[in-house]
N, C-alpha and C positions, 0 to 999 in steps of 0.2 A: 667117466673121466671128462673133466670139462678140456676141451679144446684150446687152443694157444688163437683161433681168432677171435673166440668168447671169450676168454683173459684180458685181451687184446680191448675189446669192447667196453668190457666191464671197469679198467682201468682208468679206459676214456673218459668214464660217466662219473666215476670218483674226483679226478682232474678238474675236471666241468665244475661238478657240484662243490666241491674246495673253492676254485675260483670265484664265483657266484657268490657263497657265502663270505670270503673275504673281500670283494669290490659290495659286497651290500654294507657288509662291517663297517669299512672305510665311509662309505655314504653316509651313514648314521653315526656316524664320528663325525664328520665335516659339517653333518646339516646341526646336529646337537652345537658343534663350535661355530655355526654362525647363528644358528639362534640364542646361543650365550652371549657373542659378542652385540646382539643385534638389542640385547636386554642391557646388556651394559650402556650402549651408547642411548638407550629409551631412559634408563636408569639418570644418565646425563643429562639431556632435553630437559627433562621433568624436574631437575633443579632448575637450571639458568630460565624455564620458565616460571618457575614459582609456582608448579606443579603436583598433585599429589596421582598415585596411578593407585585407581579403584579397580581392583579385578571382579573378573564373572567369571568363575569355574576357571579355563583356562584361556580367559581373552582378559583384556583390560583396557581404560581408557584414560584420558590424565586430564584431569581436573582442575582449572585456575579456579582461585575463587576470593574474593577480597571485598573487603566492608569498606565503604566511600562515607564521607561524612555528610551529612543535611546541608552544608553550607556550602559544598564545593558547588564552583560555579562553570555550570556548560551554556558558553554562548550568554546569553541574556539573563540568565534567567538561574536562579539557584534551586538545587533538587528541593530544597523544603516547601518549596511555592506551589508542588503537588497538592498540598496539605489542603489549602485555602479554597485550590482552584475547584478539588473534587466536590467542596461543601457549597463552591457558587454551583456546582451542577446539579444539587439536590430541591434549589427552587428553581429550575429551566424546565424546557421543553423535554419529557422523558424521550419522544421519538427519535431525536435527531441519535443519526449513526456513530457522533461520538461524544456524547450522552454518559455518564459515570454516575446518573442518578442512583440509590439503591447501593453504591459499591461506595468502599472505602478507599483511603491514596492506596493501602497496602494489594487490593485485590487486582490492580493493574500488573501486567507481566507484559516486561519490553523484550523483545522476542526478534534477533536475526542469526542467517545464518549462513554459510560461505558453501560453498559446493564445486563439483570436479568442472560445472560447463552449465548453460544456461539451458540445455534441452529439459525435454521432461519425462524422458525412457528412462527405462530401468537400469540402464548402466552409468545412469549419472547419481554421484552419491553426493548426500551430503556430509562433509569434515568436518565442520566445524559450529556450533550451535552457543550462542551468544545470549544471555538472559538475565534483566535483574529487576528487582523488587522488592518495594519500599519497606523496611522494619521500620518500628518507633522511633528508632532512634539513628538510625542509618539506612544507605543504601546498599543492599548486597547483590552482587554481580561476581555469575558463575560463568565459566567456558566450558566445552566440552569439547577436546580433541580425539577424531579418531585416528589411534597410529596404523592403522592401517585394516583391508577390505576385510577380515578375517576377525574383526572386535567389533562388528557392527549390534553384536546382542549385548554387550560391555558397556558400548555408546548409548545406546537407547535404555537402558535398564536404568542407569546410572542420570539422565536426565529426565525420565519421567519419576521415576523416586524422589527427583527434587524440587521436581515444579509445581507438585501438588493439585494444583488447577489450570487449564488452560480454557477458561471460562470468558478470560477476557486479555487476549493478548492484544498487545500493542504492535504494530508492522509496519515495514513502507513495503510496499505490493506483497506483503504476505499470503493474502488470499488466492491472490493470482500463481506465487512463486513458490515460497518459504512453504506453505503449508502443505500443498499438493506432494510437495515431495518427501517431506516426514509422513504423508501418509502412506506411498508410496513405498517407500527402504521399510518402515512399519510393517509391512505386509509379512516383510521376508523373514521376522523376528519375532513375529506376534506371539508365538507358540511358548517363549519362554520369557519376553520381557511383561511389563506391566501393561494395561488396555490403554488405549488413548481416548482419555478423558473427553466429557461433553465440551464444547470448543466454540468462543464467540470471539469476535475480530473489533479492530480500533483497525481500519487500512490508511493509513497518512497519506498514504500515496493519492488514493483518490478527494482529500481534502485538499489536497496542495494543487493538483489539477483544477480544483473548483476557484477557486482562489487564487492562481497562479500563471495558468498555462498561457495566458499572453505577456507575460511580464518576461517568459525565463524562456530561454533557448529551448532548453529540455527540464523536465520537471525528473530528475533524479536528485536522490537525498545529498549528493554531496555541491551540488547547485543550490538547493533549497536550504544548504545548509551555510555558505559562501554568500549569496545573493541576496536569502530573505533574514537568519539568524545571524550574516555578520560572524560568523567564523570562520576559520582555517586552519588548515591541518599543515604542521610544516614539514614533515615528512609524510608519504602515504606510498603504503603499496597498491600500484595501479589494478582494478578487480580481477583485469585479465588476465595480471599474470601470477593470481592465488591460486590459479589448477597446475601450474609449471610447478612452482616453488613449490606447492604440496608431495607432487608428483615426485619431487627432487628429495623431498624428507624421508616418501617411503623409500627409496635405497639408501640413501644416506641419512639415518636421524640427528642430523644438525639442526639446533634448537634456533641456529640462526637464519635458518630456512623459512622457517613457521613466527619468530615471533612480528615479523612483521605485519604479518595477514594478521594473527591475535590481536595485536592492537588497533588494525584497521576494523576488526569484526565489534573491538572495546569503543571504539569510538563510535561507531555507526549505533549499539542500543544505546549511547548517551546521548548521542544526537536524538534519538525519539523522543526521551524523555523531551528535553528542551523544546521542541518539533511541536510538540501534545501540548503544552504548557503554549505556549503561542498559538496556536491554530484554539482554543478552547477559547483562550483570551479575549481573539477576534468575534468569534461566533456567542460570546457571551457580552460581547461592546463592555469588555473592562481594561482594553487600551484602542487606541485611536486605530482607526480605518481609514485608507483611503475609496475615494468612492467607487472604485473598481472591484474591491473589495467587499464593500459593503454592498453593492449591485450583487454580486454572485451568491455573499449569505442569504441576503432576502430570499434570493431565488434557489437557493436551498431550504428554507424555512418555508417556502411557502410548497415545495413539492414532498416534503414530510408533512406535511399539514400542518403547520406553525403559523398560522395564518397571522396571527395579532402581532407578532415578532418581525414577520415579512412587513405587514402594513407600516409596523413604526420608523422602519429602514426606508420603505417608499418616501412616506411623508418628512421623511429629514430632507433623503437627496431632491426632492422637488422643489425644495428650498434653494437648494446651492448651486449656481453655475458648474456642469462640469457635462464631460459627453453621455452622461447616463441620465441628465436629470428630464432629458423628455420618455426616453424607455422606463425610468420610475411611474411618471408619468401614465404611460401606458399600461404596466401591471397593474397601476392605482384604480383606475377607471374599469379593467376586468374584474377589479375586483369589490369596486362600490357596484358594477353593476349587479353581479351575484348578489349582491348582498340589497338591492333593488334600489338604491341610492340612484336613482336615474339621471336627474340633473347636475350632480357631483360630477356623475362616469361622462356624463355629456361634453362636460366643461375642461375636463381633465382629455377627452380624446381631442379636442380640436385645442386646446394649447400645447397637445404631443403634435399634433401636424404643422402648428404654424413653427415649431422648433425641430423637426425632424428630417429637414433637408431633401431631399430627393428618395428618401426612404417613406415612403405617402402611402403605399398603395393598401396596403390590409388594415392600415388607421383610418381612413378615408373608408373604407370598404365597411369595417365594425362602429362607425359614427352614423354610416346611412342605414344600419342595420337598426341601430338602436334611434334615429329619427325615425325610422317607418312603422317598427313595430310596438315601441314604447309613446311614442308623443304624436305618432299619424300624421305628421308633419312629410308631406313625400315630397314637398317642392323642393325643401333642405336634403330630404334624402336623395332626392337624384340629381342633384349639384354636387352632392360629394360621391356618388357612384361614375356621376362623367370622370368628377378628379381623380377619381383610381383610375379608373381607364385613361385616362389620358398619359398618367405616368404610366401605365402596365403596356400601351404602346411604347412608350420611351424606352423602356427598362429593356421587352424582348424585341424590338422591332427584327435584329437580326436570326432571331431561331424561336419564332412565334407559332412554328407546326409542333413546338415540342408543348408549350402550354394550351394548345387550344380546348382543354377542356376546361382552363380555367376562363377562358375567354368566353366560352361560349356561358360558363355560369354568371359571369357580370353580367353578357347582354340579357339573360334573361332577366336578373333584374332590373335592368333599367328599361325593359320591354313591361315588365309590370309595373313599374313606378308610373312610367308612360300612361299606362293604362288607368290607371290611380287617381290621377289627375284627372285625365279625361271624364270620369264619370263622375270624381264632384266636380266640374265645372259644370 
């Protein structure tokens, strides 16, 4: 006979287990009607954005996607001018890093992409992924929103499905930023989205650097894009505050939260286009250079090895008054001497020094190198070794203990020039 405290007990545990099973009920009533409501209001987003929501199994991610006409014009420059530009890169230099020889307009992919924070751990995600790419007959431009941490295999299936190649993306610091972290959140999805594709880079960023970086405060796209392309954006949401406003959609999916970042994200790959379309232009001399500009090509073409393209940029600016035409000058003559032109490189270093201002010392130094050992003229060469030295006093008089090894390699050679003399005399 069971007992009245065993009754007692057993009653307890029926209680318990009732309540348990109706507060879990309730739970999954309430989390079911806020992830109903949470689909209705994604359901909304994805209209007022002009959205479609692609699902994966039970995740999904919402898709803009809109065809641009050949003639719409960003900044300077109209998309169809792709066209022309890619087929002036098919007789160029194949080296150079942005180079479209071998590809067509269409095989370029403009490529950015927004994220939660600028680190580079794993807890920073990327949201939002920006991309388009030339058809025949237009331009198509896709987005790719994630609505949230829990669609990241949705997100990625759904963009690598559409981009087909990522053999030649176009970036402003991609290499450095954008890319690392698609590899990165990749990792955590690899298992069931598609592979990431073989992967070659256009980085803008380090062209605009080449080209730019004393002209502009900072060399960020939306400077480069104000400053050098003469555009403006008349409304913009500031970068900073696309991880807030993100942050802000996931509890609340208001579509007015997000469309501002979307269109900040839509203008930045249309800025690349236009960006590439100029920067190509430059380095191909099919619009006008200034000579700051054309100083830096050369010296880009000449450390890919473009030598005859560097040369022809030398020899314009040695022509023209401006502050680079004796540093022309001086690449000219390193490079008639390579090439064993010795009275060229001769004539070329001493008209850099008589225009070189108080910057003397290693053109004076490379003029008595190439008298001593090319033309055995050491009287001229240790006339022009005093005049480095004389400037290289000037220059460190006050922190001369920090170069003394370079001092000590001048007086050597004007200790053997010295010497040189003496024994033909």
């Amino acid at each position: 006979m069971v007992s009245l405290t065993k009754k007692l007990q057993l009653y307890r545990k029926q209680l318990h287990d009732q309540n348990a099973a109706s507060k879990q009920s309730s739970q999954s009533i309430k989390s079911a009607e806020y992830e109903s409501e949470q689909d209705k209001e994604i359901q909304k987003a994805s209209k007022l954005l002009n959205a479609e929501i692609r699902r994966f199994e039970d995740q999904y991610v919402l898709v803009h996607s809109e065809m641009l006409p050949l003639d719409l014009k960003i900044g300077p420059y109209v998309i169809s001018e792709l066209f022309p530009l890619v087929n002036a890169w098919q007789s160029a230099y194949d080296r150079h890093p942005l180079s479209a020889k071998g590809l067509r307009a269409g095989d370029l992919l403009f490529f950015d992409t927004e994220t939660t924070g600028l680190g580079s751990g794993t807890g920073q995600m990327i949201f939002l992924i920006g991309m388009a790419r030339l058809t025949r007959n237009e331009l198509e431009l896709s987005q790719y929103l994630l609505p949230g941490p829990g669609h990241e295999t949705a997100f990625y299936d759904a963009f690598l499905s559409d981009c087909r190649s990522l053999k030649n993306l176009v970036t402003f610091n991609g290499k450095a930023f954008d890319w690392p972290r698609v590899k990165t959140r990749h990792q955590f999805v690899r298992r069931q989205v598609p592979k990431l594709p073989p992967f070659g880079h256009f980085d803008l960023l380090h062209a605009s650097r080449r080209l730019w970086k004393k002209k502009l405060e900072s060399v960020r796209l939306q400077t480069v894009e104000n400053e050098i392309l003469s555009m403006g954006r008349k409304e913009d949401v500031p970068g900073k505050m696309a991880p807030f406003l993100y942050f802000q959609f996931l509890k609340h999916p208001d579509a007015h939260l997000i469309k501002g970042i979307m269109e900040h994200n839509r203008e930045d790959v249309l800025t690349l286009i236009s960006l590439y379309i100029h920067l190509s232009n430059k380095i191909l001399n099919r619009i006008e250079s200034d000579p700051e500009e054309q100083y830096e090509i050369a010296r880009w073409n000449e450390q890919v090895g473009d030598r005859v393209h560097a040369q022809q940029i030398w020899e314009k600016l040695i022509r023209e008054a401006s502050p680079y035409q004796s540093k022309a000058k001086w690449h000219l003559a390193e490079l008639y001497k390579r090439e064993g032109e010795y009275l060229i490189s001769l004539n070329l270093f001493k008209s850099a020094i008589r225009e070189s201002g108080d910057d003397q010392v290693a053109l004076c130094i490379e003029t008595a190198k190439l008298l001593e050992h090319q033309f055995k003229d050491y009287a001229h060469a240790l006339h022009y070794t005093k005049q480095a030295l004389k400037q290289f006093y000037q220059k460190h008089q006050n922190d001369l203990d920090s170069v003394r090894k370079k001092e000590a390699e001048y007086l050597k050679r004007l200790n053997r020039l010295d010497q040189r003399i003496e024994n033909n005399s």
